[in-house]
C-alpha positions in Angstrom: 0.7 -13.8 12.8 -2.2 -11.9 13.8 -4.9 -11.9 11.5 -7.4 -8.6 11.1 -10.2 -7.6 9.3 -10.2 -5.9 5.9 -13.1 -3.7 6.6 -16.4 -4.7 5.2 -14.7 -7.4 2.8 -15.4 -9.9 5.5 -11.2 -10.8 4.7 -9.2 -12.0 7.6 -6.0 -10.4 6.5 -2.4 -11.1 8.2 -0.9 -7.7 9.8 2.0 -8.3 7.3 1.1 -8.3 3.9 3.8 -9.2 0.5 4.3 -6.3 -1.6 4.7 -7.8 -5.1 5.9 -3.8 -6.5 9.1 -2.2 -8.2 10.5 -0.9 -5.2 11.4 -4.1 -3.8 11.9 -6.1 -6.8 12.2 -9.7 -5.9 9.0 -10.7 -7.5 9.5 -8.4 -10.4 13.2 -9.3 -10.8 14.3 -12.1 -8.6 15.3 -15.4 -10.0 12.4 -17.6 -10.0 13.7 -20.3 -7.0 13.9 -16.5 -5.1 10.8 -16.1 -5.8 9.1 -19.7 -4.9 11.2 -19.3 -1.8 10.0 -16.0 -0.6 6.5 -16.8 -1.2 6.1 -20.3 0.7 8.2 -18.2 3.5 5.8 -16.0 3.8 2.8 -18.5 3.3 4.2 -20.3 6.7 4.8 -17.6 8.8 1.1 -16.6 8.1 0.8 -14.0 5.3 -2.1 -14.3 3.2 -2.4 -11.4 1.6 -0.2 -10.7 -1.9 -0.7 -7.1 -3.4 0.3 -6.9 -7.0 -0.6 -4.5 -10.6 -0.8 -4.7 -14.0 2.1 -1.7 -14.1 4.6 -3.7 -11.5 7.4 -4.7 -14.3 4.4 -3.9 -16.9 3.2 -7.0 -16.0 5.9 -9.2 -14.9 5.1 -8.9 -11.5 1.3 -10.6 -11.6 3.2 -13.0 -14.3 5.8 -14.1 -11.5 3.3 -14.0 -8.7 1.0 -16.4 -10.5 3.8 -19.2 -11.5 5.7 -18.5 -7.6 1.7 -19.3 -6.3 1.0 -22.3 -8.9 4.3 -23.8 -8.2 4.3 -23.8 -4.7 0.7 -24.8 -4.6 -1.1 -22.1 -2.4 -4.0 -20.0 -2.8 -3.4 -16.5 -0.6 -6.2 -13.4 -1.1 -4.6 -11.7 -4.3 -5.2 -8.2 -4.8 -4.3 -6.1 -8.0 -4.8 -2.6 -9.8 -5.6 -1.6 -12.8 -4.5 2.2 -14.1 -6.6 4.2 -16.6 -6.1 6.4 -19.3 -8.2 9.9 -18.6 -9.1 10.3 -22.4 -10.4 6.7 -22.3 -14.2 7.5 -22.8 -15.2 4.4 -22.4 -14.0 3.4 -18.9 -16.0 0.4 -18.1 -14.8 -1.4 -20.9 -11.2 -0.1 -20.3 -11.5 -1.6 -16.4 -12.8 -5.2 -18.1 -10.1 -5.2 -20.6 -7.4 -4.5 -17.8 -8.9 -7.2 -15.7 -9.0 -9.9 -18.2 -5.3 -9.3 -19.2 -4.6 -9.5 -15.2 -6.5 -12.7 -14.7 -4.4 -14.4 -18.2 -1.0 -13.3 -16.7 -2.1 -14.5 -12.6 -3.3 -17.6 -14.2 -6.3 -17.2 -12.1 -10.2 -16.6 -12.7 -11.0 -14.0 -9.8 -9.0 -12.4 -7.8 -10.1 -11.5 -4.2 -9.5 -7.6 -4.5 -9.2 -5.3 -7.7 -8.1 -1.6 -7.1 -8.0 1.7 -9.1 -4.2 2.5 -9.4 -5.1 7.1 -10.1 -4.5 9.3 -8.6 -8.2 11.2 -7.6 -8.6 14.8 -8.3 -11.0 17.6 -8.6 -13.8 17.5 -10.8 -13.5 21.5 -10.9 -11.2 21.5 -14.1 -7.9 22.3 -12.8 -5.4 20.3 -14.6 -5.1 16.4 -13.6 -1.4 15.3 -12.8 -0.7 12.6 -14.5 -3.4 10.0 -14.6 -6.0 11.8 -12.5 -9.3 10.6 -12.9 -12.1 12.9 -11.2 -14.4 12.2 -8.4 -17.3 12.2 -10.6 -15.9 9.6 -13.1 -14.6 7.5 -9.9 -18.3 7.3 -8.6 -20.6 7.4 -11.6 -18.1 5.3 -14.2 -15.7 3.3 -12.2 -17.7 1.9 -9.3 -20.1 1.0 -11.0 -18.1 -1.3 -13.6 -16.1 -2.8 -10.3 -19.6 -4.0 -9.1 -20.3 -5.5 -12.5 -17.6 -7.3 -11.9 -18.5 -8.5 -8.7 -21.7 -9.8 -10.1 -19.9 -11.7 -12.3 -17.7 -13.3 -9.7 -14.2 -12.0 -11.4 -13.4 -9.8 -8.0 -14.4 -10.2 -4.4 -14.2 -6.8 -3.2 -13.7 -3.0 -5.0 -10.9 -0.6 -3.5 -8.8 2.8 -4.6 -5.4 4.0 -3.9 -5.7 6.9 -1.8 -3.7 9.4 -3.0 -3.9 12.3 -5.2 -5.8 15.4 -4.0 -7.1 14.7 -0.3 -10.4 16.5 -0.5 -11.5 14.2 -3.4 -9.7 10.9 -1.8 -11.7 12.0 1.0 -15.4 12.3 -1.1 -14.4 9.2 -2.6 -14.3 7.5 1.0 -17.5 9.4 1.7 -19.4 8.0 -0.8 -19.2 4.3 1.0 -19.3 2.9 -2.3 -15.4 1.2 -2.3 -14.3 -1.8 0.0 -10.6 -1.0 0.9 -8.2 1.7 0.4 -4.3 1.7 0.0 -3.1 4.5 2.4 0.4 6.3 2.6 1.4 6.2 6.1 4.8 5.9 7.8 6.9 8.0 10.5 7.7 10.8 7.3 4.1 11.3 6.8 1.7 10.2 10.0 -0.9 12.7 8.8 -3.2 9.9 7.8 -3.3 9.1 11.5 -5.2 10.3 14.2 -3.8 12.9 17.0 -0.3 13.9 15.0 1.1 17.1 14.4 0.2 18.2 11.1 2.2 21.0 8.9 5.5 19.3 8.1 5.0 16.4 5.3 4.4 18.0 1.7 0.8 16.4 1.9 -1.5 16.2 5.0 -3.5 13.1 4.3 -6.2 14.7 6.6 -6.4 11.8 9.3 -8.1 9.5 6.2 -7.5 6.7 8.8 -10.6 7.9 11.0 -12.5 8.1 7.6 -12.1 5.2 6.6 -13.1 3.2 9.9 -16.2 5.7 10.0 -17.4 4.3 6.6 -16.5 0.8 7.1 -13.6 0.6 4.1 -10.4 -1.7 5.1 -7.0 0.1 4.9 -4.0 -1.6 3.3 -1.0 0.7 4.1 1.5 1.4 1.6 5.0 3.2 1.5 5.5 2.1 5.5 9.3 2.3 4.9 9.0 5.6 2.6 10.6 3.1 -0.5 13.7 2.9 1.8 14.3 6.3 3.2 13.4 5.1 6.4 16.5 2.7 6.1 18.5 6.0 6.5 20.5 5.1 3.8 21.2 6.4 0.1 22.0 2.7 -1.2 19.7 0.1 -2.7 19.4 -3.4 -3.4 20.7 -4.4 -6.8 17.3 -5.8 -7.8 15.6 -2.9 -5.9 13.9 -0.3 -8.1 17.1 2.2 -8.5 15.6 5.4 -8.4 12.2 6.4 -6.1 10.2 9.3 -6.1 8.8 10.3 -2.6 5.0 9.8 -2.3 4.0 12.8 -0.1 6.7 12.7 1.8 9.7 15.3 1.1 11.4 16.9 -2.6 13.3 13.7 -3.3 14.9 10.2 -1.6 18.1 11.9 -0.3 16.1 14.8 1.5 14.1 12.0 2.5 16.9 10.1 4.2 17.9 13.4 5.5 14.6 13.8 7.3 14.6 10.6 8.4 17.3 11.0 10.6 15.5 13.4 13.0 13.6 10.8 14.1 16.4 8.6 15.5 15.3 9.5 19.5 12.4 6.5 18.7 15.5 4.3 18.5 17.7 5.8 21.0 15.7 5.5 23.5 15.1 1.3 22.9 11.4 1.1 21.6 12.9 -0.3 17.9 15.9 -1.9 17.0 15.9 0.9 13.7 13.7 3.4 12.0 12.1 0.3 9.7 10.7 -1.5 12.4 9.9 1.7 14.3 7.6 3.3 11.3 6.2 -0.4 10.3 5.0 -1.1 14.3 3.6 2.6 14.4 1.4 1.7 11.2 -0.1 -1.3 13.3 -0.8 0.3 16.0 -3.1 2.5 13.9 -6.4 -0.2 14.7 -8.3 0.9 11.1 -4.9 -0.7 9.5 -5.9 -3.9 8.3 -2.4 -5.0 6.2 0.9 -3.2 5.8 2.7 -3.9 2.7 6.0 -4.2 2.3 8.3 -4.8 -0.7 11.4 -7.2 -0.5 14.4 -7.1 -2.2 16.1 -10.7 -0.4 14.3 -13.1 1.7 16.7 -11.6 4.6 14.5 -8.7 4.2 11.3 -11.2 4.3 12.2 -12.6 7.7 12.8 -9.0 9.1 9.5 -8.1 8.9 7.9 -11.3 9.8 10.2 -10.5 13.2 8.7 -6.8 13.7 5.8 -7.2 12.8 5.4 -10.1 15.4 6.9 -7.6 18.1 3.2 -5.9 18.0 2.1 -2.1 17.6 4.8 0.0 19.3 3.9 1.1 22.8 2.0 4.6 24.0 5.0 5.7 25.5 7.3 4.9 22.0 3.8 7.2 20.2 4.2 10.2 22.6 7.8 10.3 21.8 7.0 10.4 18.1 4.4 12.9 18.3 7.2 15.3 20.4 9.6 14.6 17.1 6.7 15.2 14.7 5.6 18.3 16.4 9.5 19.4 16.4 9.8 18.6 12.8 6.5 20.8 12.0 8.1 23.7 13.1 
C-alpha cells in the first residue's frame, strides 16, 4: 500500500488508515475475534496507522484497540484525542489527566499522535457550540501542554481536528505550532480542496488543504464516506452507530443521501465502481492528504477499501467531471 508522509511528523503513513470511531463500530462493538481479525487484516495489507479517542464508546474503543494490538502482537502508529471541558480553568492539567487515562486503557506508554477533539471558535465572545475552545486558549494553553508532553516522551507529535469555525481552524494552522490536522473532506463537501466550486456545502472549509501543506502540518482526512451517506443508502450496519449527524455537509443523513445521488455521473460514466470508492480516491488524489480514515462495520467492509484505495487517486478526467457536478450542485 503506498506509504506518505504525515507532514513534519517525519511518519510514513499508509494512504488507508483504520478508523477505530462510533460510526463504524467494529472496534467499539464487534466481538473481540472481529476485532483481532480486522486488525491483523489491515496490519498485512499495509496499514499502519490506527486513529482512536477517549469519547469512541467512552472509552471502549482505545480499550479494544489496545487488547486487538497486544493480542495480535503489532505495534502500528496510534493516534488519539482528548476532548475538553471549556469551563476547565486549568487545561493543562485536564490534557495530562486525559492522556494518562488514554495510555491505562491502550495499554501503552506513548502514543505516536495525541489530538484536540473541539471544535475551534472565535475568541470574540460569541457563544461557543458545544465544546468550543477559543483560538487563544488553543495556542497559549493547549499547545503548550502538548509539547510538555512531548518532552516527556508520552506523544510523538501534536495535532487538532479541524472543524468548528473556519477562520479560527484556519489561525490555528497559521500559527505552525500543531503537527497534523484531521480534515472533513469527501465528494459532499470538497471545499477543503483546491480549485472546487464553492457555495453549496453548509460549511466552506476554505481550501484548508493548501494551508496546511503551506505550513508544513500532515492531514488525516475524516468523514471520506460522509458516515455512509455516500453509500446512498438510509440503512446501517447493525453494529454501525444508528443515528449520524452530518459534519458540514447537509441538514441531516437522509438529505444527505438525497444529495448524494446527484453525483452518480462519476459512476456512470466508469471512473468508480460506486460513490464510496469514488469520494475515498478523490481524497487521495488531494497530494497534502497523508491518511484517509475509514470506519468499518464487517471485515467485508475492510477489504473494500484496501481494494480502492490500491486503485490510486481517481484520474483528471474523473476530477473535471466532479467539479461540473459540484459547480451544478452550487447553483
Amino acid at each position: 500500500m503506498e506509504q506518505r508522509t504525515l507532514g513534519r511528523t517525519g511518519l510514513r503513513v499508509s494512504a488507508l488508515g483504520f478508523g477505530c470511531g462510533d460510526v463504524g463500530g467494529l472496534i467499539v462493538r464487534g466481538a473481540p475475534a472481529e476485532r483481532e481479525r480486522a486488525v491483523a487484516r489491515a496490519f498485512e495489507a499495509g496499514i499502519n496507522y490506527f486513529d482512536t479517542a477517549s469519547s469512541y464508546g467512552s472509552g471502549e474503543s482505545e480499550r479494544n484497540l489496545g487488547r486487538a494490538l497486544k493480542a495480535v502482537g503489532i505495534r502500528p502508529y496510534v493516534g488519539t484525542k482528548f476532548r475538553l471541558e471549556p469551563a476547565e480553568k486549568d487545561l493543562g492539567a485536564a490534557i495530562g489527566r486525559s492522556l494518562q487515562a488514554s495510555l491505562e486503557r491502550l495499554g501503552m506508554e506513548r502514543v505516536d499522535l495525541f489530538q484536540l477533539h473541539n471544535l475551534i471558535v472565535r475568541d470574540d465572545g460569541a457563544p461557543a457550540p458545544g465544546r468550543g475552545l477559543t483560538v487563544r486558549r488553543v495556542l497559549d494553553e493547549v499547545m503548550p501542554a502538548l509539547g510538555a508532553l512531548r518532552k516527556q516522551g508520552k506523544i510523538g507529535a501534536a495535532g487538532i481536528t479541524a472543524l468548528g469555525d473556519t477562520a479560527s481552524v484556519h489561525a490555528v494552522i497559521d500559527a505552525g505550532v500543531v503537527d497534523t490536522a484531521q480534515v472533513c473532506l469527501n465528494l459532499l463537501n470538497p471545499s477543503a480542496a483546491s480549485a472546487v466550486p464553492t457555495g453549496f456545502p453548509a460549511q466552506d472549509f476554505g481550501r484548508l488543504l493548501d494551508r496546511a501543506r503551506q505550513r508544513g502540518v500532515g492531514v488525516i482526512n475524516i468523514r471520506v464516506l460522509a458516515a455512509g451517506a455516500l453509500s446512498e443508502s438510509l440503512d446501517r450496519h447493525a453494529i454501525a452507530m444508528p443515528s449520524v449527524a452530518p459534519i458540514a455537509s447537509g441538514a441531516d443523513y437522509a438529505a444527505d443521501v438525497e444529495q448524494a445521488r446527484r453525483l452518480r455521473p462519476v459512476v456512470d460514466k466508469g471512473y468508480a465502481e460506486d460513490l464510496m470508492e469514488a469520494s475515498i480516491r478523490f481524497a487521495l488524489a488531494n497530494e497534502p492528504v497523508s491518511t484517509v480514515l475509514v470506519g468499518y462495520s464487517t471485515m467485508e467492509h475492510l477489504e473494500r477499501a484496501i481494494t480502492v484505495v490500491n486503485r490510486g487517486p481517481l484520474p483528471a478526467a474523473a476530477l473535471d467531471l466532479l467539479r461540473g457536478v459540484w459547480a451544478g450542485m452550487s447553483r
